[in-house]
C-alpha positions in Angstrom: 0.0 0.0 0.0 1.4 3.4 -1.0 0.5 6.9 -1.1 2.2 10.1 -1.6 1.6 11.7 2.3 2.4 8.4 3.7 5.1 5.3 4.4 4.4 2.9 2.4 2.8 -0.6 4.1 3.8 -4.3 3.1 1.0 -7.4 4.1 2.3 -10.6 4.1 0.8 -13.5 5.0 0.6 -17.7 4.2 -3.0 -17.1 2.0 -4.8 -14.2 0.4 -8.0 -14.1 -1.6 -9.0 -10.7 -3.4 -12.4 -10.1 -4.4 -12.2 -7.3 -7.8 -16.2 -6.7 -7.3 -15.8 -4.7 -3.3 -11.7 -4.8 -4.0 -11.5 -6.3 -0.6 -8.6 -8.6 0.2 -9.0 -11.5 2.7 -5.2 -12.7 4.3 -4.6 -15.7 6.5 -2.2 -17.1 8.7 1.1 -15.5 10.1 0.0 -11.9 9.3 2.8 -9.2 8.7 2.0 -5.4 8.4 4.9 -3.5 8.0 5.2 0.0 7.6 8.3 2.4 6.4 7.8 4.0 10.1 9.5 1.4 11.8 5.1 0.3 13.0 4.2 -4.0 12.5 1.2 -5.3 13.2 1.0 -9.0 13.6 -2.2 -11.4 13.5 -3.9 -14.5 12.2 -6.9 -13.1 10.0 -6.6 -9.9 8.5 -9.2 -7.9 5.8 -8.3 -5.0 4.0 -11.0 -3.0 2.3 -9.1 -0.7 -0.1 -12.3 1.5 -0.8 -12.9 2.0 2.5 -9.0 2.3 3.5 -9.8 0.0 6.3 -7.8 -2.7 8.0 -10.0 -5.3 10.4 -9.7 -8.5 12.3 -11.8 -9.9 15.3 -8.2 -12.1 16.1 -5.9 -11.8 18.9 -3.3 -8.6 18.0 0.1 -7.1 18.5 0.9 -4.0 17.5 4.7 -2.7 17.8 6.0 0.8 17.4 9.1 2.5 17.7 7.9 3.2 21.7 5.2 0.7 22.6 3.5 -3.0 22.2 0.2 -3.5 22.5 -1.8 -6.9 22.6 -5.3 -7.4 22.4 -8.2 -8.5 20.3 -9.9 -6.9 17.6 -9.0 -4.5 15.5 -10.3 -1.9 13.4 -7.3 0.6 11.4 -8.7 4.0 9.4 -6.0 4.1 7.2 -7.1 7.6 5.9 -7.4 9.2 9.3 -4.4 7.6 10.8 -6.2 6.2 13.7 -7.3 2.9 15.2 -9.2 1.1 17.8 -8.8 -2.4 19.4 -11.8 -4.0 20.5 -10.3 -5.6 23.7 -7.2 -4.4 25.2 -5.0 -7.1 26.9 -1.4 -5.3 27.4 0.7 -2.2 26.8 4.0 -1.6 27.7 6.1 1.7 26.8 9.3 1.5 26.3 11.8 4.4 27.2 14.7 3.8 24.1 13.3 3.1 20.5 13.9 -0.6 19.0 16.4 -1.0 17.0 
């Protein structure tokens, strides 16, 4: 995923199925988000709804940044407003020097 005002985003995963009519894309098993910002996300099931910029799963979750982890379940991203909200929040923990 690229765009001009923002890092650019790789998915992997073990399976993927697109669907060209809603240009949704359906990923499965050992889920990688990676962004150019040093962010991962990291799951089992994973859609991404590229009309909707949205990324969504009702799985377990970790989310890594530079500063932070957080695991939960459930997870909904806004890729257009930058934002995100996970359904049930398990763990944080800040970290005081970035990851290298």
């Amino acid at each position: 995923m690229e765009s001009k005002d923002r890092p650019t985003i790789t998915l992997t995963s073990q399976e993927g199925k697109w669907d060209g009519k809603t240009e949704v894309l359906n990923l499965q098993g050992h889920i990688l988000v990676e962004s150019e910002d040093q962010y991962r996300l990291l799951t089992e099931q994973l859609t991404y709804d590229m009309k909707g910029e949205q990324l969504a799963t009702d799985q377990p979750i970790r989310l890594e940044g530079p500063f932070f982890t957080v695991e939960g379940s459930g997870l909904l991203i806004d890729v257009q407003k930058q934002n995100f909200k996970i359904q049930k929040h398990y763990r944080t923990v800040i970290n005081r020097r970035p990851k290298l």
